[in-house]
C-alpha atoms as an extended CHARMM CRD file, in Angstrom:
* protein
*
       217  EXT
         1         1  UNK       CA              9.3590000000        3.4950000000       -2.0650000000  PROA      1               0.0000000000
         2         2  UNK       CA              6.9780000000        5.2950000000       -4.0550000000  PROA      2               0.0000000000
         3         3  UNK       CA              3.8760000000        7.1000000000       -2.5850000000  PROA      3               0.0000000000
         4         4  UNK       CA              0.4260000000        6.3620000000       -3.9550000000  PROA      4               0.0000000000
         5         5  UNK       CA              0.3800000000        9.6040000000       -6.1520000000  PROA      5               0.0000000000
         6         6  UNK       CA              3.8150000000        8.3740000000       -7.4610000000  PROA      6               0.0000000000
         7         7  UNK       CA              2.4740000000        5.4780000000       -8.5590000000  PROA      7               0.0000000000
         8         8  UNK       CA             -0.7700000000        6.7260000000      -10.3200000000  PROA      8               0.0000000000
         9         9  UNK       CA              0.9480000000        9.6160000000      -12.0960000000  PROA      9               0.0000000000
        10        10  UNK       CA              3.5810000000        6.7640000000      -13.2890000000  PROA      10              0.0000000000
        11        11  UNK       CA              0.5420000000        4.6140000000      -14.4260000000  PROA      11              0.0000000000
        12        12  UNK       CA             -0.7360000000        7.2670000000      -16.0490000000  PROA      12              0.0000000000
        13        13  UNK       CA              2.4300000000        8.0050000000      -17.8380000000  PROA      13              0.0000000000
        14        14  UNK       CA              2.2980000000        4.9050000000      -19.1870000000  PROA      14              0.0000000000
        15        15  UNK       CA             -1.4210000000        4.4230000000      -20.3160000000  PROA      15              0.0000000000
        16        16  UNK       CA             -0.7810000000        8.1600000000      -22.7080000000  PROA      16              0.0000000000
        17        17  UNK       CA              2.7150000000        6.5560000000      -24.2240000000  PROA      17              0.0000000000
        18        18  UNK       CA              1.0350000000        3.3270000000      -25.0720000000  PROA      18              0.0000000000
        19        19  UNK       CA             -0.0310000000        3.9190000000      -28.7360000000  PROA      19              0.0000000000
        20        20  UNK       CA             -2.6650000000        1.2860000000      -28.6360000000  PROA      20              0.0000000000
        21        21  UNK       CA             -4.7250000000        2.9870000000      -25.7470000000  PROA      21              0.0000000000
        22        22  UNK       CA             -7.3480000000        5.9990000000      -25.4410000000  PROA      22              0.0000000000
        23        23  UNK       CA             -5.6940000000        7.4580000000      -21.7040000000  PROA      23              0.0000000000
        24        24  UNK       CA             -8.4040000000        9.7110000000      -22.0000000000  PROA      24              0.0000000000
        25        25  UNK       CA            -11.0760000000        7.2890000000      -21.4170000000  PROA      25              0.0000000000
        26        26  UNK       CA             -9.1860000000        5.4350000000      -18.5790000000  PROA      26              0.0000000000
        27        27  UNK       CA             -9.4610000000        6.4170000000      -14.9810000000  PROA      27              0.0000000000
        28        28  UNK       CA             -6.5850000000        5.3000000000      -12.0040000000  PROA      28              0.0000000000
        29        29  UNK       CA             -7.0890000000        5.5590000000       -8.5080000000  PROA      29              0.0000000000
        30        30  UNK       CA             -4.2230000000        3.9720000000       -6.5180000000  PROA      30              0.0000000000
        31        31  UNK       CA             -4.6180000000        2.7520000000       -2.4780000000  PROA      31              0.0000000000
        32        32  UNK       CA             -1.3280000000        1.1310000000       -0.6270000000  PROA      32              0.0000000000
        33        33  UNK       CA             -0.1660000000        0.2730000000       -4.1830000000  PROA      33              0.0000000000
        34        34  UNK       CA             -3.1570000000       -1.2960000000       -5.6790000000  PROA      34              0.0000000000
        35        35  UNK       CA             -4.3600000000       -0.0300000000       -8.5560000000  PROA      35              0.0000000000
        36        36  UNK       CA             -7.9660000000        0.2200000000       -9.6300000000  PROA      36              0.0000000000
        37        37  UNK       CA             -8.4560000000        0.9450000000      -14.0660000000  PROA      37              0.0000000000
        38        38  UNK       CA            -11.7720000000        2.2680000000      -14.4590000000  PROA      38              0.0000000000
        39        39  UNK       CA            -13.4880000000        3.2440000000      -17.4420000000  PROA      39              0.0000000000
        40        40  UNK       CA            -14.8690000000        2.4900000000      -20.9700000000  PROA      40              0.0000000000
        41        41  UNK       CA            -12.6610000000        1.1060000000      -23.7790000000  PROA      41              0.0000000000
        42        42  UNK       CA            -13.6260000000        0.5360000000      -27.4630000000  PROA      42              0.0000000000
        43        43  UNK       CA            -12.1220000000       -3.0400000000      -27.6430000000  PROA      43              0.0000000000
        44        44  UNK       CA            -11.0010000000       -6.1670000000      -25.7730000000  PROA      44              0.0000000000
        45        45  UNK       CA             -7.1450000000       -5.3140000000      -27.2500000000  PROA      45              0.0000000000
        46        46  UNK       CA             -7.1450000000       -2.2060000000      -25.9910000000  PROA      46              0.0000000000
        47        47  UNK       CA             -8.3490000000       -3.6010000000      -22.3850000000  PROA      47              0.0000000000
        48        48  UNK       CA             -5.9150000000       -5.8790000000      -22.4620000000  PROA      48              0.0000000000
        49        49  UNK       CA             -3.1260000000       -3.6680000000      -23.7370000000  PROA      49              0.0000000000
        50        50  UNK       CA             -4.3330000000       -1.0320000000      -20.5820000000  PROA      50              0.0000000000
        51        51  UNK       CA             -3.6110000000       -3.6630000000      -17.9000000000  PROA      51              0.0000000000
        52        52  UNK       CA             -0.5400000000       -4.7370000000      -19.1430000000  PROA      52              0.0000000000
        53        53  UNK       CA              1.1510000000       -1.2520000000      -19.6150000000  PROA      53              0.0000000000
        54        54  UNK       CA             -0.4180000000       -0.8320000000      -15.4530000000  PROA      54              0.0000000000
        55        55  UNK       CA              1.9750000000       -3.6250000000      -14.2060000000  PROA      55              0.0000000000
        56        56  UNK       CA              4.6930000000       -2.7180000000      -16.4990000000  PROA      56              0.0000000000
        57        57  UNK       CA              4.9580000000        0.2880000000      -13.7170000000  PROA      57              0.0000000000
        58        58  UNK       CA              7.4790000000        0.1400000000      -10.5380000000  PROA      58              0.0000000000
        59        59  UNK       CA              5.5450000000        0.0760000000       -7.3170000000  PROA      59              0.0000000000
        60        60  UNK       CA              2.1760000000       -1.4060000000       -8.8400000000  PROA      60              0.0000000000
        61        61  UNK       CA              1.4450000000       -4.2550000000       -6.0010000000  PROA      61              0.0000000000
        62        62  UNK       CA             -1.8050000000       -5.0550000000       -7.2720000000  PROA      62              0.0000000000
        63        63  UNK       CA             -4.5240000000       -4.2600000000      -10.1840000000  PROA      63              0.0000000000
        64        64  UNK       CA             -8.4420000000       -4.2550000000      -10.1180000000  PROA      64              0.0000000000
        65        65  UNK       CA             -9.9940000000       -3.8050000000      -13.6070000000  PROA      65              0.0000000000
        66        66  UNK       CA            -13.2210000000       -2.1230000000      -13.7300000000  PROA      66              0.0000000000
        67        67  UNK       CA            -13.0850000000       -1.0590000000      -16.8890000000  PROA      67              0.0000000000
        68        68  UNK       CA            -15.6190000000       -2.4090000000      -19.5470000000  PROA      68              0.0000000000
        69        69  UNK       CA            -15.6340000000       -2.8970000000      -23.0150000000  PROA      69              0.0000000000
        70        70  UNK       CA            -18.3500000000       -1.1310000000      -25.5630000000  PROA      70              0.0000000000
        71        71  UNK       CA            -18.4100000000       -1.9050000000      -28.8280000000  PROA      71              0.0000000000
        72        72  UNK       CA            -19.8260000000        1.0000000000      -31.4280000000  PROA      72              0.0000000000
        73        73  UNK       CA            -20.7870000000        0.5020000000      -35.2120000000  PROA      73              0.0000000000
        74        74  UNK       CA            -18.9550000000       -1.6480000000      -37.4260000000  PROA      74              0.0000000000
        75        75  UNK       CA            -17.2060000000       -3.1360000000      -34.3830000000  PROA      75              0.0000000000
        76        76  UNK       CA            -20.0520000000       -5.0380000000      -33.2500000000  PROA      76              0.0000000000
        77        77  UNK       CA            -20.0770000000       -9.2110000000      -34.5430000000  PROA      77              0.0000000000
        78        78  UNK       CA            -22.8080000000      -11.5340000000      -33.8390000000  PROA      78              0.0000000000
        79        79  UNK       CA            -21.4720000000      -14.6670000000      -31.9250000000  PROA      79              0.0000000000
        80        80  UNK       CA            -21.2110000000      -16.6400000000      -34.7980000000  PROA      80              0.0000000000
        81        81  UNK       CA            -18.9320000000      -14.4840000000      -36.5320000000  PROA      81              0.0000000000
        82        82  UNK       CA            -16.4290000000      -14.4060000000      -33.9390000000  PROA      82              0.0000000000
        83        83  UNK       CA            -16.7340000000      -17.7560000000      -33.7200000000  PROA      83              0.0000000000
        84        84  UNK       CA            -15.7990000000      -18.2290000000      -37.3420000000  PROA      84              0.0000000000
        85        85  UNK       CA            -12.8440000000      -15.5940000000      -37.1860000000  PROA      85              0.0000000000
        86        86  UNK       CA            -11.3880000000      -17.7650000000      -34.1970000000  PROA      86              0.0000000000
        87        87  UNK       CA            -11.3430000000      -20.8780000000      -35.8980000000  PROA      87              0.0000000000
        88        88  UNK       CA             -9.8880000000      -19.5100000000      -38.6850000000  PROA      88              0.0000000000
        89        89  UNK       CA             -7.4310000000      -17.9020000000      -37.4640000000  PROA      89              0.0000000000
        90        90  UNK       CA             -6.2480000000      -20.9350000000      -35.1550000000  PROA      90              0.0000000000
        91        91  UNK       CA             -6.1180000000      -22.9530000000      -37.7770000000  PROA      91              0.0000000000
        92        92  UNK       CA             -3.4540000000      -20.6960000000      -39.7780000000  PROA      92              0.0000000000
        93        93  UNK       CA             -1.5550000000      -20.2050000000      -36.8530000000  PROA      93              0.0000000000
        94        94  UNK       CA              1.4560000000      -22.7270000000      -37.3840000000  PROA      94              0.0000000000
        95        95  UNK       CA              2.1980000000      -22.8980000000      -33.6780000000  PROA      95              0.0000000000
        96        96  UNK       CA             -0.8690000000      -24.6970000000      -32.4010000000  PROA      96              0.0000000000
        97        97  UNK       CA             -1.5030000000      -27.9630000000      -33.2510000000  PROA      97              0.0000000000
        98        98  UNK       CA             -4.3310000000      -28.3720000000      -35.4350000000  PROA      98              0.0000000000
        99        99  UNK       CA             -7.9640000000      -29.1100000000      -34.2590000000  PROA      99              0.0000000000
       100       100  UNK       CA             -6.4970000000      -29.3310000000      -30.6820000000  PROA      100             0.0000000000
       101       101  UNK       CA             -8.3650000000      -25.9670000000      -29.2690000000  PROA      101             0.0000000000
       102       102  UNK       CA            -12.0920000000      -25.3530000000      -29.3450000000  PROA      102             0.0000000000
       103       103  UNK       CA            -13.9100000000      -22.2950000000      -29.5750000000  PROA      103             0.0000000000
       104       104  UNK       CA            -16.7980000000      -21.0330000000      -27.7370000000  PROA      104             0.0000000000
       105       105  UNK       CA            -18.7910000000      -17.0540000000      -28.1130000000  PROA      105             0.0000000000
       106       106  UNK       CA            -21.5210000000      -16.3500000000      -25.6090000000  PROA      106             0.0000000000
       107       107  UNK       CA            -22.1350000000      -12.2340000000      -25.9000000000  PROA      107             0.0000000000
       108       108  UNK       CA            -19.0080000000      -11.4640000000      -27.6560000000  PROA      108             0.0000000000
       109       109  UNK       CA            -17.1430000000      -12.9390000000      -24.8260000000  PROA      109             0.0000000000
       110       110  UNK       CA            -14.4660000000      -16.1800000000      -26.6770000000  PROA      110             0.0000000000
       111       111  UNK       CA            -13.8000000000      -19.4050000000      -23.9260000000  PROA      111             0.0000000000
       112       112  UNK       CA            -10.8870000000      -21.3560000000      -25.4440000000  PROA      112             0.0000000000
       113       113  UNK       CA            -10.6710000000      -25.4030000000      -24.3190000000  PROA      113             0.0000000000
       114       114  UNK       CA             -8.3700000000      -28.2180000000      -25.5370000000  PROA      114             0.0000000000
       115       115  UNK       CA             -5.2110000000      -29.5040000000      -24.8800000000  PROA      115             0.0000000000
       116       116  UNK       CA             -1.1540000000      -28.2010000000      -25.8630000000  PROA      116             0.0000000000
       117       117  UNK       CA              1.8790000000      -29.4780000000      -25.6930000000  PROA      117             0.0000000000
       118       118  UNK       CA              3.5910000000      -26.4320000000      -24.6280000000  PROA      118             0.0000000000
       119       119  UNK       CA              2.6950000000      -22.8490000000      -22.4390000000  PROA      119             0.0000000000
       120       120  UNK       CA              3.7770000000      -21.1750000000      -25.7250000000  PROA      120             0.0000000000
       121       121  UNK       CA              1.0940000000      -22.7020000000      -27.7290000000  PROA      121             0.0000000000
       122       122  UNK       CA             -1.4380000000      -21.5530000000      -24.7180000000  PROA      122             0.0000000000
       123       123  UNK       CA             -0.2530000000      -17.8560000000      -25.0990000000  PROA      123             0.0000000000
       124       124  UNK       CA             -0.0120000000      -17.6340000000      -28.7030000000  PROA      124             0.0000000000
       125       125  UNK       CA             -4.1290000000      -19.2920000000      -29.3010000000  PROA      125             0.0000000000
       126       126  UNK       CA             -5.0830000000      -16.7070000000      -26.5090000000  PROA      126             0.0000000000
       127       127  UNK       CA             -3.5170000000      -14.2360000000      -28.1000000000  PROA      127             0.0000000000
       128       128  UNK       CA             -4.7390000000      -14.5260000000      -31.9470000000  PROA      128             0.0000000000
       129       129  UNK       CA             -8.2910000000      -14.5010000000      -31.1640000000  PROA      129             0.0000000000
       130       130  UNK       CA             -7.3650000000      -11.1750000000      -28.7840000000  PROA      130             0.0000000000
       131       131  UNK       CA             -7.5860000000       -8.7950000000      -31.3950000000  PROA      131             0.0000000000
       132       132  UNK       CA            -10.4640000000       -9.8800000000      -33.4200000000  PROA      132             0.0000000000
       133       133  UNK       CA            -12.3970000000       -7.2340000000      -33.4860000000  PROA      133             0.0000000000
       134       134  UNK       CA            -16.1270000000       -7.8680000000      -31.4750000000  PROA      134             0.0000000000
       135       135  UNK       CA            -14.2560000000       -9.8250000000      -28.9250000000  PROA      135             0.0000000000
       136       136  UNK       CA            -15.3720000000       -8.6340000000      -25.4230000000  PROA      136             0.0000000000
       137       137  UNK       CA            -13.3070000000      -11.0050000000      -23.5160000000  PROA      137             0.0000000000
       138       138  UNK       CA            -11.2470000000      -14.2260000000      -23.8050000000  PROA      138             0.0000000000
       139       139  UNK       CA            -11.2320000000      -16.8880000000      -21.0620000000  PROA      139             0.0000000000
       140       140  UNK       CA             -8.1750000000      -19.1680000000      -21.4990000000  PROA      140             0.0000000000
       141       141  UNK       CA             -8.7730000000      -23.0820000000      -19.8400000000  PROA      141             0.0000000000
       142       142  UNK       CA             -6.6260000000      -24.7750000000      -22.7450000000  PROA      142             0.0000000000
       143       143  UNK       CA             -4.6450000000      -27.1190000000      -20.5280000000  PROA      143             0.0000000000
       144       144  UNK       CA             -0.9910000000      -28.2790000000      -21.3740000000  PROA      144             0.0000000000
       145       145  UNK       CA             -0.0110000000      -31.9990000000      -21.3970000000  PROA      145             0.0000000000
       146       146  UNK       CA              3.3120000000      -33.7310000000      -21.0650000000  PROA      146             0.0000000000
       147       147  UNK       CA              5.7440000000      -34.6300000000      -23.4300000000  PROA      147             0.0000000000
       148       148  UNK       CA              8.8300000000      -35.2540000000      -21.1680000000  PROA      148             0.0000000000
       149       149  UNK       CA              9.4970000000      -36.2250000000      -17.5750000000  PROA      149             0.0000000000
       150       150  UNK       CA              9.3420000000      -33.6920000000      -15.2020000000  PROA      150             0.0000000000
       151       151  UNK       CA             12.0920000000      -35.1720000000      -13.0210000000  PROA      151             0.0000000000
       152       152  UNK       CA             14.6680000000      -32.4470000000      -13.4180000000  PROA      152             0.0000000000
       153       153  UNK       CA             11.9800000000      -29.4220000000      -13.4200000000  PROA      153             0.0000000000
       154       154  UNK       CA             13.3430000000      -27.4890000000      -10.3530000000  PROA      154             0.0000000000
       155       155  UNK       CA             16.9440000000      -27.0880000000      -11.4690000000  PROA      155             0.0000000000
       156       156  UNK       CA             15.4210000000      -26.4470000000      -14.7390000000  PROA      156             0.0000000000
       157       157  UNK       CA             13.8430000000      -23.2110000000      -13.9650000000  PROA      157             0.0000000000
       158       158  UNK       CA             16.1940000000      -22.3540000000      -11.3410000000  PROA      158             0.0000000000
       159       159  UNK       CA             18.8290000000      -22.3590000000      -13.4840000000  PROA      159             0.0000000000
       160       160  UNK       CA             16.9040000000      -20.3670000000      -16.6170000000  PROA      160             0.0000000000
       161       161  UNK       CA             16.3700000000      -17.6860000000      -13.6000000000  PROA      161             0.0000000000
       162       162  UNK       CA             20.4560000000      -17.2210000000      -13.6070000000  PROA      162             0.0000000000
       163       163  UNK       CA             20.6190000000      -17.5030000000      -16.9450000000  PROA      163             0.0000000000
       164       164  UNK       CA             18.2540000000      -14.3440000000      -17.5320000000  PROA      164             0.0000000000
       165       165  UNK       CA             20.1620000000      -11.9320000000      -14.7760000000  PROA      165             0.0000000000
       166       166  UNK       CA             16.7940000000      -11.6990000000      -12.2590000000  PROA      166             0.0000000000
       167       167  UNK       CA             18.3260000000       -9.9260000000       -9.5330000000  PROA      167             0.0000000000
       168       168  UNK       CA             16.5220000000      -11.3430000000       -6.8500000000  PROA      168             0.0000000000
       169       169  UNK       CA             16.5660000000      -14.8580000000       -8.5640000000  PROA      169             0.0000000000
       170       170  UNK       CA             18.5610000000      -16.5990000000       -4.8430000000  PROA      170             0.0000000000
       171       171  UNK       CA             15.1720000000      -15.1600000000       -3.4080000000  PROA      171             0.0000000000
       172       172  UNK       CA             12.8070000000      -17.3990000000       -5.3940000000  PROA      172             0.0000000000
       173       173  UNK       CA             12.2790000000      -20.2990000000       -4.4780000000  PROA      173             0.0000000000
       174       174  UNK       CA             10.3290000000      -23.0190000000       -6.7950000000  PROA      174             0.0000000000
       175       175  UNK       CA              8.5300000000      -26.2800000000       -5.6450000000  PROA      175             0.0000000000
       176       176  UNK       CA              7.0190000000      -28.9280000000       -7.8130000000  PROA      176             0.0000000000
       177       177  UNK       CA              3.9870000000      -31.0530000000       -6.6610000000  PROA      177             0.0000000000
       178       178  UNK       CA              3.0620000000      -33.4880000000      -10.4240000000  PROA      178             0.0000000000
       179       179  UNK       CA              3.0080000000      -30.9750000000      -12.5560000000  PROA      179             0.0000000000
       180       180  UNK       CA              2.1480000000      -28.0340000000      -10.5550000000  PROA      180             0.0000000000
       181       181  UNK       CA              5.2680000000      -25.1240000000       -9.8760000000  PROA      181             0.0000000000
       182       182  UNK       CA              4.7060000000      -22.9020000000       -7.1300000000  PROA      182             0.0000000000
       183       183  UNK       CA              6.7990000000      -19.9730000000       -6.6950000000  PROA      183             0.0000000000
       184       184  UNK       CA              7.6880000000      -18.1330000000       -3.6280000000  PROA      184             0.0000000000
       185       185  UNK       CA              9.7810000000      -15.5380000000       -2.0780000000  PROA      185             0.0000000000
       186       186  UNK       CA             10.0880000000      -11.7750000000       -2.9670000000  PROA      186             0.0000000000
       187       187  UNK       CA             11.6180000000       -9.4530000000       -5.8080000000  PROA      187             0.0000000000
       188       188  UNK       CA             11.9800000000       -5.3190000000       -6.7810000000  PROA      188             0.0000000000
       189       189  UNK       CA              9.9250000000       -5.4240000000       -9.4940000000  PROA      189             0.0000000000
       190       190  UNK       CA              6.3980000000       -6.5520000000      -11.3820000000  PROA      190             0.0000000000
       191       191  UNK       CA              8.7510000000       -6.9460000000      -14.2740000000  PROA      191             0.0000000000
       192       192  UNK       CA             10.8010000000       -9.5050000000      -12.0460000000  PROA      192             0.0000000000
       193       193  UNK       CA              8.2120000000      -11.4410000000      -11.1200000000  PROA      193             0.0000000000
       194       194  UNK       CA              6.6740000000      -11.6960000000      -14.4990000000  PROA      194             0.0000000000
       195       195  UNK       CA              9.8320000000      -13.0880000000      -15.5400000000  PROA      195             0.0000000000
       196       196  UNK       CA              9.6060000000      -15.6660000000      -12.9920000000  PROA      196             0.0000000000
       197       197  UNK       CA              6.2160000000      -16.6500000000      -14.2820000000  PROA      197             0.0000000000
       198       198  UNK       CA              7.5880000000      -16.8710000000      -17.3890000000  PROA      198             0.0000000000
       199       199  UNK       CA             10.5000000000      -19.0370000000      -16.7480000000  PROA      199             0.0000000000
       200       200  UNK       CA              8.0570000000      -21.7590000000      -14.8120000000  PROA      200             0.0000000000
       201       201  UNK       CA              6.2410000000      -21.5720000000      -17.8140000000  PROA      201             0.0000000000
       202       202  UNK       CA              8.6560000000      -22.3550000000      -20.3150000000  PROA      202             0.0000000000
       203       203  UNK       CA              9.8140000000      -25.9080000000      -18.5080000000  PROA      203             0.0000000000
       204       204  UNK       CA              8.1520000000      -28.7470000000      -20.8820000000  PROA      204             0.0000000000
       205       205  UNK       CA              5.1430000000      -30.6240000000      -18.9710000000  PROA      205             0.0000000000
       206       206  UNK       CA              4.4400000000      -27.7130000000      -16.6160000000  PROA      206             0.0000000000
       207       207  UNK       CA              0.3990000000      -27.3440000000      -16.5470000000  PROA      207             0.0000000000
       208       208  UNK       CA             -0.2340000000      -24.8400000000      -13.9680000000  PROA      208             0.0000000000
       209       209  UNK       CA              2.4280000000      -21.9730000000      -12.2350000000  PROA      209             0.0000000000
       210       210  UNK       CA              0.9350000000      -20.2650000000       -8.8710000000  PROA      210             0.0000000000
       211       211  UNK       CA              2.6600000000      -17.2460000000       -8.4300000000  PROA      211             0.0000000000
       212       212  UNK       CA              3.2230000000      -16.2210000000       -4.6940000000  PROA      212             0.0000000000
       213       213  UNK       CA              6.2570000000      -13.8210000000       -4.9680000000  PROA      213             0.0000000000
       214       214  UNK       CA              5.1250000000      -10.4700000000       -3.7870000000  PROA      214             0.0000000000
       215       215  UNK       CA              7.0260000000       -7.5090000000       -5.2010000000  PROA      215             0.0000000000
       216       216  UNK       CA              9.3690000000       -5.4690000000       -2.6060000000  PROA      216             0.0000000000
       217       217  UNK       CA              8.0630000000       -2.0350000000       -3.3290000000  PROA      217             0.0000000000
C-alpha cells in the first residue's frame, strides 16, 4: 500500500507528463488517499484533463477539486458566443442525434439537456463543447432513453467484465432496479473501477450507473 507521500509524488508525476497541463500551477496535498488539486488553470480542458490524469494514479481513493478556472485575453467569450460554438459544433458531430441536446451559458459555465439513445452519445456531446475555448465548466443532465429491453442487462455487463480481463471482475457485483445499475464490491485499481463504470454504461437502455466499488489500495 502506498503512503500518502507515495501517492502525491505519483500524482505529481503524472500532472508534469501530461502535455495538456501547466504542473506548475497545480498544487496536491494527499490525506488517507484523498487527494485535494488546488490551484489556477487557464481553461476548462486543462481542468478537466488535471483530474483525470489524478485518478489515472494507483492508490488515489478519492479527489477534491479546488482548482478554478481564469480565463486571460483572447480566451475570454461572452455567453452568447459559447453558446453559438456549442450548437455548432453538436450539430456537426455525426454521433448525436440532431436537435436532441440543448444548450445553455450562464458565466462561461455550458449546462447540456435533452435526451440520447446511447451513454456514448452522452460522452461524446459533453465532450465537444469541453474544449471550446471560454468554457468554464460543463454540467452534463442529457438523459438516455431506451431502445431495447433491459431484460438480459445483468449477464450483459457481467459478461463484458470477463470479456475485458478486470481482475477483480468475480468481486463486482451488478444489480438492476428499471433502468438503474448499481455496482458493488471492491477492486486494485481506479483504472478497474473506471472500467466497471464503463461497462454498465455501454449496456443499451441503461440511464443512470451508481458506482459503489471502493478501490483496495
Amino acid at each position: 500500500m502506498k503512503t500518502d507521500v507515495q501517492v502525491q509524488h505519483d500524482v505529481l508525476a503524472e500532472l508534469k507528463w501530461e502535455p495538456s497541463i501547466n504542473a506548475a500551477d497545480i498544487g496536491v496535498e494527499v490525506k488517507d488517499g484523498v487527494v485535494t488539486l488546488a490551484g489556477h488553470v487557464s481553461s476548462f480542458a486543462e481542468k478537466w484533463d488535471a483530474e483525470r490524469a489524478a485518478q489515472r494514479v494507483s492508490g488515489v481513493k478519492a479527489l477534491a477539486i479546488e482548482m478554478d478556472v481564469r480565463l486571460f485575453g483572447l480566451s475570454k467569450r461572452s455567453d452568447a458566443d459559447i453558446a453559438r460554438a456549442a450548437e455548432n459544433v453538436l450539430q456537426w458531430m455525426s454521433v448525436v442525434p440532431k436537435d436532441s441536446v440543448m444548450v445553455m451559458v450562464e458565466n462561461g459555465w455550458i449546462t447540456l439537456s435533452g435526451t440520447v439513445n446511447w451513454q456514448f452519445q452522452k460522452q461524446a456531446a459533453a465532450g465537444a463543447v469541453r474544449y471550446l475555448m471560454g468554457v468554464t465548466g460543463v454540467s452534463d443532465q442529457i438523459t438516455i432513453g431506451p431502445e431495447v429491453s433491459l431484460s438480459a442487462i445483468k449477464s450483459d455487463i457481467e459478461a463484458a467484465l470477463r470479456r475485458r480481463a478486470i481482475a477483480d471482475a468475480p468481486e463486482i457485483t451488478v444489480k438492476v432496479h428499471g433502468n438503474d445499475v448499481t455496482l458493488t464490491g471492491t477492486v486494485n485499481t481506479w483504472s478497474e473501477r473506471d472500467l466497471a463504470w464503463q461497462c454498465a454504461w455501454g449496456a443499451p437502455g441503461v440511464r443512470n450507473v451508481v458506482d459503489d466499488i471502493t478501490v483496495n489500495n
